[in-house]
C-alpha positions as CSV (number, residue, x, y, z in Angstrom):
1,X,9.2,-37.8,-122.3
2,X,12.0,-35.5,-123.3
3,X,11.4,-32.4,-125.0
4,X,11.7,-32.9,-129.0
5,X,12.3,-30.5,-131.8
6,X,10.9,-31.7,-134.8
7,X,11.8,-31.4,-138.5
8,X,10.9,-33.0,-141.5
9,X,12.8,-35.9,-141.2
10,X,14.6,-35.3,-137.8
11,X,13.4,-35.6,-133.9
12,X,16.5,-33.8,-131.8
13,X,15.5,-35.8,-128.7
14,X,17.0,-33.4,-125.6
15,X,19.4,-35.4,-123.7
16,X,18.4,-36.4,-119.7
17,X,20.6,-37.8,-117.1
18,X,19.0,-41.5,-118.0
19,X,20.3,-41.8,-121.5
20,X,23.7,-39.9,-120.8
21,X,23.9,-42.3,-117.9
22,X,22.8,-45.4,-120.3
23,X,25.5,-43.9,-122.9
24,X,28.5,-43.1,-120.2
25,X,27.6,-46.9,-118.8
26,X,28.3,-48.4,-122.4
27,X,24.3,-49.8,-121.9
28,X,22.7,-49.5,-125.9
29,X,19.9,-51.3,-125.5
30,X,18.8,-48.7,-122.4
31,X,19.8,-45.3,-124.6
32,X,18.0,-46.7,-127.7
33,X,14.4,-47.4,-125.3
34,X,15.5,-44.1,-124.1
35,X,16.1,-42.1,-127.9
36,X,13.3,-44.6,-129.6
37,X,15.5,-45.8,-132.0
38,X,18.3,-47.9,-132.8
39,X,21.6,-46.9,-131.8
40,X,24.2,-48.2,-134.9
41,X,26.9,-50.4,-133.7
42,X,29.1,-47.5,-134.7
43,X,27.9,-44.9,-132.4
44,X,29.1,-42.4,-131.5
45,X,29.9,-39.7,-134.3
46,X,32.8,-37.7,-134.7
47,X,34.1,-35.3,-132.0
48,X,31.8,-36.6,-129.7
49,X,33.7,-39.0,-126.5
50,X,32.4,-39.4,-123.1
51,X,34.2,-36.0,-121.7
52,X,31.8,-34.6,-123.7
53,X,28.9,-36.5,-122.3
54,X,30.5,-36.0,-118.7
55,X,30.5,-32.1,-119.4
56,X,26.5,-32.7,-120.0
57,X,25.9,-34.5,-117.1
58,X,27.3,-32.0,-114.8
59,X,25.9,-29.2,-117.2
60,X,22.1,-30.7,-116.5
61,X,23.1,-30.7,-112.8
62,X,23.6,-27.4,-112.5
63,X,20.8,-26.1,-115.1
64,X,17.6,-28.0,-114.3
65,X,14.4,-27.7,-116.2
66,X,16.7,-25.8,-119.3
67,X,17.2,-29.2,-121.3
68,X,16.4,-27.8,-124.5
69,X,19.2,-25.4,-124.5
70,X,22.0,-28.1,-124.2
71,X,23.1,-31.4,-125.5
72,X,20.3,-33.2,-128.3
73,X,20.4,-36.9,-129.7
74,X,19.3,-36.5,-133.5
75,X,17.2,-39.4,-134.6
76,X,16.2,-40.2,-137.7
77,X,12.6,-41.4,-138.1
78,X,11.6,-44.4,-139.9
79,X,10.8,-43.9,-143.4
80,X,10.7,-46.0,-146.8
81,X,14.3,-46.0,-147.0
82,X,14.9,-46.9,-142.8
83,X,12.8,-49.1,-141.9
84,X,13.3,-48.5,-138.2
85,X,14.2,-45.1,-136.5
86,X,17.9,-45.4,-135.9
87,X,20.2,-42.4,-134.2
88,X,22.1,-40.6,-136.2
89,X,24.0,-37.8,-134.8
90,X,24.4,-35.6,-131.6
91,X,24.6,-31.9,-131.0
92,X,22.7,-28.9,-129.2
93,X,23.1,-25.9,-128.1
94,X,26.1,-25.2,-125.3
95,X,23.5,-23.5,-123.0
96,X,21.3,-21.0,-123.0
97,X,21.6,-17.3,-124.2
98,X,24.3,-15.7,-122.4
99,X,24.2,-11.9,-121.2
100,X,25.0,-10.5,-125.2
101,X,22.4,-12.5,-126.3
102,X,24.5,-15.2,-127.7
103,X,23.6,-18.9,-127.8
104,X,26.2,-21.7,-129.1
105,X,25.5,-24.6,-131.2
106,X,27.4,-27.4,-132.2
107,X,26.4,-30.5,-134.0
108,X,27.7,-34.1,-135.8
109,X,26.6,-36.7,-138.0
110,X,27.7,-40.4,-138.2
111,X,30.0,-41.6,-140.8
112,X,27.2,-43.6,-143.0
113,X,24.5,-40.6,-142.7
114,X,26.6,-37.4,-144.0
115,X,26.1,-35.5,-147.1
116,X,22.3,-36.2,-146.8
117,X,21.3,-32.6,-145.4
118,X,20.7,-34.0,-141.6
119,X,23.5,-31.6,-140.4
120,X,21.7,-28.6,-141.9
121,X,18.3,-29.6,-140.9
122,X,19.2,-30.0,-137.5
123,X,20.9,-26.9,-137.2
124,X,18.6,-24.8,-139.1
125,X,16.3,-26.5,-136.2
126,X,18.1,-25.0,-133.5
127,X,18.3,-21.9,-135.2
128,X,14.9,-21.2,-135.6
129,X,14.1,-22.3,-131.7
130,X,16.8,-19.7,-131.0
131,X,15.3,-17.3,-132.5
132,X,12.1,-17.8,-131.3
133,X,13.8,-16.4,-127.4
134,X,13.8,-12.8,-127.8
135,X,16.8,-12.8,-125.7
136,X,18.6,-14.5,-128.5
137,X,20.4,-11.7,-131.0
138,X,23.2,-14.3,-132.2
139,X,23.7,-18.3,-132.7
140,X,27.4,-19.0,-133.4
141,X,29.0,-21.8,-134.2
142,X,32.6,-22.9,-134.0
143,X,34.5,-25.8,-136.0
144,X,38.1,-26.7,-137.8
145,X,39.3,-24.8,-140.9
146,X,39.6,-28.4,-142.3
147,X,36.5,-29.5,-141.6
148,X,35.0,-28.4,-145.4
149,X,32.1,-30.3,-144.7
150,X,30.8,-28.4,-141.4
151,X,31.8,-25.3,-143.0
152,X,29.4,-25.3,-145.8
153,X,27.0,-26.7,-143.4
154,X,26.7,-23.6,-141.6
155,X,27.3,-21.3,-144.9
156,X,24.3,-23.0,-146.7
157,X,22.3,-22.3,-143.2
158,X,23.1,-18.4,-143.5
159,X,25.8,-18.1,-141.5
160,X,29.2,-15.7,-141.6
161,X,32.8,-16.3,-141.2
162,X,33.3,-14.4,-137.5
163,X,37.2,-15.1,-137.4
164,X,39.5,-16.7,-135.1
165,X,37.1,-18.9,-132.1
166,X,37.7,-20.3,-128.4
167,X,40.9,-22.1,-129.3
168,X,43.8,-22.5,-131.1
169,X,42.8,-23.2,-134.8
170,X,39.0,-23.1,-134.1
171,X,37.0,-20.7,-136.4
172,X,34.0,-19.2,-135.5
173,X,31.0,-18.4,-137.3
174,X,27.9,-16.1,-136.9
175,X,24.5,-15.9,-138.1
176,X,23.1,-12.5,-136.5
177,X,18.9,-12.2,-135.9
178,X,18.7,-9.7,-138.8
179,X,20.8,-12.0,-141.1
180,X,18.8,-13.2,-143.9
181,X,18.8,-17.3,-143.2
């Protein structure tokens, strides 16, 4: 089985060759066996294509056994208002701490499931396991000045405005070890 972080609602199943395979292939029926859960009709969310699975695939290749630190399927558990697990989002971590003791996240949320907290419960998620690796001093985040939505995601999560980020018109923000969360 793959390694699961667990919230209240949420299991951010840690992706394998199998169900990025299953995914890349177009195969549903195999990723949802795979996730335990339904995969919606339509899957995938936002900013998330099959370069970024292909960067995944070739990221597991070259850092086995560190599955948690990359790329998470978020899966909604069944509860009185889903009657059946379904996935709902994607996201992770873009590897493990690098040598200033930064670790990357990023994260998104189907259409149909947004504005219902699973973006800050997932990432408040990944926040805590960073934390929990001494190594870690920092977990930043990067997004779109027009993407309100993500923004106040990761301000309602504790995190600061760091400035410009890795590309043109990509922001980045911060949330520092100290930082109250």
């Amino acid at each position: 089985m793959s390694p699961r972080l667990r919230t209240p609602r949420l299991d951010l199943v840690a992706a394998t060759r199998a169900m990025l395979q299953a995914e890349l292939d177009g195969e549903r029926e195999r990723l949802a066996r795979f996730v335990g859960a339904t995969v919606p009709r339509e899957w995938p969310p936002d900013l998330y294509d099959d370069e970024a699975v292909r960067f995944t695939l070739d990221w597991l290749d070259n850092h086995p056994g560190q599955e948690t630190w990359g790329f998470h399927y978020f899966v909604l558990r069944a509860d009185p208002d889903e009657p059946e697990a379904v996935l709902i989002g994607a996201g992770g971590y873009k590897g493990p701490p690098d040598d200033h003791g930064d670790v990357e996240l990023g994260y998104s949320i189907m259409g149909r499931f947004r504005r219902r907290g699973f973006a800050s419960e997932a990432v408040r998620a990944f926040v805590t396991h960073a934390f929990h690796d001494a190594r870690v001093l920092r977990v930043t985040a990067e997004t779109l000045p027009h993407l309100i939505p993500s923004i106040g995601v990761l301000q309602k999560c504790g995190f600061s405005f760091a400035g410009a980020g890795s590309g043109d018109g990509v922001i980045r923000y911060v949330l520092a070890r100290d930082q109250p969360q």
